[in-house]
C-alpha positions in Angstrom: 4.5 -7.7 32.7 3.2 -6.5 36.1 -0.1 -7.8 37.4 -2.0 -4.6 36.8 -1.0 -4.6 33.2 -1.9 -7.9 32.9 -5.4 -7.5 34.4 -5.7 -4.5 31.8 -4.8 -6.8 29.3 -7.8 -9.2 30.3 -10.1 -7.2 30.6 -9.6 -5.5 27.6 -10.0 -8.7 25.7 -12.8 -9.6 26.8 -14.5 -6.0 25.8 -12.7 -6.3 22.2 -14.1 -10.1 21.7 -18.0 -8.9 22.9 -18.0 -5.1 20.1 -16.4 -7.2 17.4 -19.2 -9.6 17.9 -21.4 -6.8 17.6 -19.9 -5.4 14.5 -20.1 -8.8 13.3 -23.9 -8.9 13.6 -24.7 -5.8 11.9 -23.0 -6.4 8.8 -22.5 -2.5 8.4 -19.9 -0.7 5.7 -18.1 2.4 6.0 -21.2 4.0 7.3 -21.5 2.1 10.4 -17.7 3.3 11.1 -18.9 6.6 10.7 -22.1 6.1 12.7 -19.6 4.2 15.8 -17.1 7.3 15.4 -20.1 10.2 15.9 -21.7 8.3 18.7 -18.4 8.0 20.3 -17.5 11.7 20.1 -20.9 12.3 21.9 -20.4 9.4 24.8 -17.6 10.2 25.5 -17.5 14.3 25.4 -17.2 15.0 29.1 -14.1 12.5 29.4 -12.5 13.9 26.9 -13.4 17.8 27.7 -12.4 17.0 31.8 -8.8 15.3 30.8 -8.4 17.3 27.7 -8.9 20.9 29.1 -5.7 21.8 30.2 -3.4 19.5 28.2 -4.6 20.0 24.6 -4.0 23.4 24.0 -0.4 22.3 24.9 -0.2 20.1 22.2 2.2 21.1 19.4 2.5 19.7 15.7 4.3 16.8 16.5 1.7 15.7 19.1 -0.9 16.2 16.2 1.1 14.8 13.8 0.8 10.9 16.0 -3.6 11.8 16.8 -3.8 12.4 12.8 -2.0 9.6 12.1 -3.8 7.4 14.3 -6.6 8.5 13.4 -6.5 7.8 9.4 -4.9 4.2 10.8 -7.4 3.1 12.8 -10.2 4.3 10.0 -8.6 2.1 7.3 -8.2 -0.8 9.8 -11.9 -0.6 11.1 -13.2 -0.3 7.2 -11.2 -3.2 6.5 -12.3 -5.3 9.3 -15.9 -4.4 8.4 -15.4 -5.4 5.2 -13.6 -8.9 6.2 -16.7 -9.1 8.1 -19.4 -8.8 5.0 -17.7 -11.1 2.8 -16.3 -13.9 5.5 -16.8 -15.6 8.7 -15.6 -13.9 11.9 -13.8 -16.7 13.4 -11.7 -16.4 10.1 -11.3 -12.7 10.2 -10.6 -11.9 13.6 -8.4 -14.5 14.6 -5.8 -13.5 11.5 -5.9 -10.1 11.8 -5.6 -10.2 15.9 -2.7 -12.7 15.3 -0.7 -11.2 12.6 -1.1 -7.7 14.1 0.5 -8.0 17.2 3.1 -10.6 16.1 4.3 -7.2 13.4 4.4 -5.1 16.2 6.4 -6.6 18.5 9.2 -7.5 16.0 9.1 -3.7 15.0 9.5 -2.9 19.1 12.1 -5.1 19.6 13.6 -4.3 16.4 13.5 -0.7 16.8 12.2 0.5 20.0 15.0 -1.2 21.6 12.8 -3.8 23.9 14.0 -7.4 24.6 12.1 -10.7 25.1 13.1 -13.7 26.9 12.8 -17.0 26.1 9.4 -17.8 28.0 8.3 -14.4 26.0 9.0 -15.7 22.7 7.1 -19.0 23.1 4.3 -17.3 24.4 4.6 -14.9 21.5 4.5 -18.6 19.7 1.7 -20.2 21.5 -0.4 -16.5 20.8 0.3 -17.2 16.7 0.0 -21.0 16.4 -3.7 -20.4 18.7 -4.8 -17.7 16.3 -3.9 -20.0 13.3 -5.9 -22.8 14.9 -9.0 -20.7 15.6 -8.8 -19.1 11.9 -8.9 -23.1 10.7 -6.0 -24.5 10.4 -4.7 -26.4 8.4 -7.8 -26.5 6.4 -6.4 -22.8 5.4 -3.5 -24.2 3.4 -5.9 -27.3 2.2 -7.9 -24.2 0.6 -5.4 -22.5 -1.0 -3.8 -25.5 -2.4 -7.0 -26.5 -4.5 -6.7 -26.4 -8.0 -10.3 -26.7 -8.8 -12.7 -24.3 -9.3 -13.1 -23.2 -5.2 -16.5 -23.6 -3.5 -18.4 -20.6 -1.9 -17.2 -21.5 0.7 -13.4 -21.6 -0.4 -14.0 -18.4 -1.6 -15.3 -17.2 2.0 -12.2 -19.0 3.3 -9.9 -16.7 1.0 -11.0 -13.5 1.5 -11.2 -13.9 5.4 -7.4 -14.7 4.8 -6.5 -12.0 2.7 -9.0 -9.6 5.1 -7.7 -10.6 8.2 -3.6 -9.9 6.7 -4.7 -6.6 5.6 -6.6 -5.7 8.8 -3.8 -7.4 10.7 -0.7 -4.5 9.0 -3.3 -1.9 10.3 -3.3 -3.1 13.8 0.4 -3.5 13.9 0.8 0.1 12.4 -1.8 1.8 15.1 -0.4 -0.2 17.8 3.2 1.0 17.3 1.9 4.4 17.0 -0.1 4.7 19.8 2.4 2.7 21.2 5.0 5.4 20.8 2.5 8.0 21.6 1.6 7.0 25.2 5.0 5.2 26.1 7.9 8.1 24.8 5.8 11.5 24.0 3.7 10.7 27.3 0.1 11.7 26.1 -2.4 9.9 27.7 -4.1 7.4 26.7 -7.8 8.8 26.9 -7.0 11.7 25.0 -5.0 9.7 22.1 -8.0 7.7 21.4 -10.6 10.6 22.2 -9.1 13.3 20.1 -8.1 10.6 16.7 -11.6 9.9 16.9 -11.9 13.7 15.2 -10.0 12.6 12.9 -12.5 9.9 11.5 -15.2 11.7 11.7 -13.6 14.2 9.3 -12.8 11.5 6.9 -16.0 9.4 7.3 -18.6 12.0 7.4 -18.6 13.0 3.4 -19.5 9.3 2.9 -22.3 9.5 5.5 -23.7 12.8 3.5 -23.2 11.5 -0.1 -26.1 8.8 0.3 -28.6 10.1 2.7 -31.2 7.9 1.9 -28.3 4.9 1.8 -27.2 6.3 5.4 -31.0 6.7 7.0 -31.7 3.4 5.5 -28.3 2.4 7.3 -28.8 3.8 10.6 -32.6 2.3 11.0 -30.4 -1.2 10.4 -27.3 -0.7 12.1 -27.5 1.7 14.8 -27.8 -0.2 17.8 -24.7 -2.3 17.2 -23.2 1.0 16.5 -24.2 2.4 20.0 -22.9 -0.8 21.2 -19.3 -0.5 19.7 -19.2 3.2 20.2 -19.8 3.2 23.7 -17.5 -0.3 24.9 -15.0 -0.1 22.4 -12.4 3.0 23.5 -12.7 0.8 26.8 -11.1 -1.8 25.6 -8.4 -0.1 23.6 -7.6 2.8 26.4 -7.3 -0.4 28.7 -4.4 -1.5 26.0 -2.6 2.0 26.1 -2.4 2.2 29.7 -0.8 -1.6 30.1 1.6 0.0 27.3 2.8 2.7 29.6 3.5 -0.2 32.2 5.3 -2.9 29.9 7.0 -3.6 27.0 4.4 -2.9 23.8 6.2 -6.2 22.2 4.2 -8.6 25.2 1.0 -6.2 25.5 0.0 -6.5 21.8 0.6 -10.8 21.8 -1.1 -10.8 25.4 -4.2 -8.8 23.9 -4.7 -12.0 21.9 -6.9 -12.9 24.8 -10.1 -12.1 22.8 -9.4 -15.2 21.4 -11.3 -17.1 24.1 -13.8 -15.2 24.3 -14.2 -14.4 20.5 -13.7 -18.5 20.0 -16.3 -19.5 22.4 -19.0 -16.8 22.4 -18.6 -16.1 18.5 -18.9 -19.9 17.1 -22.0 -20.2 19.5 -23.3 -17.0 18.9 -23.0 -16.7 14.9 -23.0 -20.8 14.4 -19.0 -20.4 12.8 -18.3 -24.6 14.0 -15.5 -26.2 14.3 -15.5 -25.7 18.2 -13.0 -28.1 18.8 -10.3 -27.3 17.3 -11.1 -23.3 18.1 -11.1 -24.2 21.5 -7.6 -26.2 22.0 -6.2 -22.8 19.7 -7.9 -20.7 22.4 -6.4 -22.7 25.2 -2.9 -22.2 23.2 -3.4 -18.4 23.1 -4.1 -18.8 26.9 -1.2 -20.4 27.9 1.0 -17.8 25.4 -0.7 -15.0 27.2 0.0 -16.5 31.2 3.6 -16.8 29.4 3.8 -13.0 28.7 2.3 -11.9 31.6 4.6 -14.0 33.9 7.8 -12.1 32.0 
C-alpha cells in the first residue's frame, strides 16, 4: 500500500470512529438515516453538481445499476447499525461489524478480483480480526453464549451486539466490494459514487420520514444535531476509503480501515462509559500493528 493510501486510510478512521460516536449518542432509528441522508444531499450539493456536471449525463445503466445498488446497501447497513446501536453497547457493535466486514471483503477480492496477499498481509489481516474480537470482549463473548441459564440484561445486550454487529458486518463487506468494483474497474469517482447513492436513500427513507410526522418532528427536535454531525463528516471518511481503493488492493484497504478501532476504543469507552479499557486497548494496539503490516505491503 503506498504511503498516500495509507494516510487516506488514517485519516479516514479517525473521521469514521468520531460520526459513529455521534450516531451512538443520539440513539436515532430509521429516521435519523433519513434525516443524515437529506442533510447530506444539501452539504454536499455544490461538490457533487461541480464533479458531477459533465460526467453524469454520461453515465449508462450499468453505471446506475452499481449507484442503485450501493445505495439500497449502504441503507440496510446504516439501519442496521443504528439498530445494533439502540439495543447494545457500541464497543460491541462497531468492533464486530468493522471486523467481520472487511475480513468478507477481502477473501471475496482475492477470491474473485484476482488480488494476492503476502504473508506480512495476512497476519496483519490477522492481528486486524483478533484486535476487533478483543475490543468487542473477548472471550467473555463465547463465556455469554455458552450460559445455560436464563441470561442477564446484560447477556442479552451482549447477544444482540453480536448478532448486530455480524449482520452490519455482511453489509459492509457487500458495499465495500461494490464500491470497490465501482471506483477501481468502471473508474467512476469516488465523490460522485457516494454523492449520487445518497439519492438513492433518500428515495427509500423518505416515505418513513412522511408516514409519522409527528414521530419525525418529535425526532428531529431529538436527533438533529448528531445528524448534521454525521451528514456533514461522514462521506469524508468513506470517499477517503474509495480513493485509497483506486491506489491499492481493496483486500488491505478494507482490514487497514480497522483503524477506527483506536480511536472508537479509546474515545468511545471514555466517552459513553463502555469499560473494559484494558483489554480494548491491547485489541486496539493489535489492530495497529495489523494495519502498519498492511500498509507496509
Amino acid at each position: 500500500m503506498s504511503h498516500t493510501a495509507f494516510l487516506l486510510v488514517i485519516l479516514a478512521g479517525l473521521i469514521h470512529a468520531l460520526w459513529n460516536i455521534a450516531a451512538k449518542k443520539a440513539g436515532g432509528d430509521v429516521r435519523f438515516a433519513g434525516f443524515t441522508a437529506l442533510i447530506m444531499a444539501v452539504v454536499w450539493a455544490p461538490v457533487g453538481l461541480y464533479f458531477g456536471w459533465d460526467v453524469v449525463p454520461t453515465w449508462g445503466w450499468v453505471e446506475w445499476g452499481f449507484i442503485s445498488a450501493s445505495g439500497v446497501l449502504h441503507v440496510l447497513y446504516f439501519v442496521t447499525l443504528l439498530r445494533g446501536y439502540r439495543k447494545a453497547d457500541l464497543t460491541v457493535v462497531y468492533p464486530l461489524a468493522r471486523g467481520s466486514g472487511p475480513l468478507i471483503s477481502s477473501a471475496v477480492a482475492i477470491l474473485f478480483l484476482g488480488e494476492h496477499l503476502s504473508l506480512a498481509g495476512g497476519f496483519g489481516i490477522v492481528a486486524v480480526v483478533g484486535g476487533v474480537f478483543l475490543i468487542a470482549g473477548g472471550p467473555a463473548l463465547w463465556r455469554s453464549l455458552r450460559q445455560e441459564q436464563e441470561a442477564s440484561m446484560q447477556q442479552v445486550r451482549v447477544r444482540k451486539g453480536i448478532f448486530y454487529g455480524l449482520c452490519t458486518g455482511l453489509f459492509i463487506a457487500a458495499y465495500t466490494v461494490l464500491d470497490g468494483y465501482a471506483v477501481k474497474i468502471l473508474l467512476l469517482s469516488p465523490l460522485l459514487v457516494d454523492y449520487f447513492g445518497n439519492f438513492i436513500r433518500i428515495a427509500l427513507l423518505l416515505p418513513v420520514l412522511l408516514r409519522d410526522r409527528s414521530a419525525t418532528r418529535a425526532s428531529w427536535h431529538k436527533e438533529w444535531k448528531y445528524a448534521v454531525i454525521v451528514a456533514v463528516i461522514s462521506p469524508i471518511s468513506y470517499v477517503l476509503v474509495l480513493y485509497a481503493m483506486q491506489d491499492a488492493p481493496l483486500s488491505h484497504v478494507a482490514p487497514a480501515r480497522e483503524v477506527s478501532m483506536l480511536f472508537a476504543a479509546l474515545i468511545g469507552g471514555h466517552l459513553l462509559d463502555e469499560g473494559d479499557r484494558v483489554q480494548r486497548v491491547f485489541g486496539a494496539l493489535c489492530i495497529a500493528a495489523g494495519v502498519i503490516a498492511l500498509g507496509n505491503f
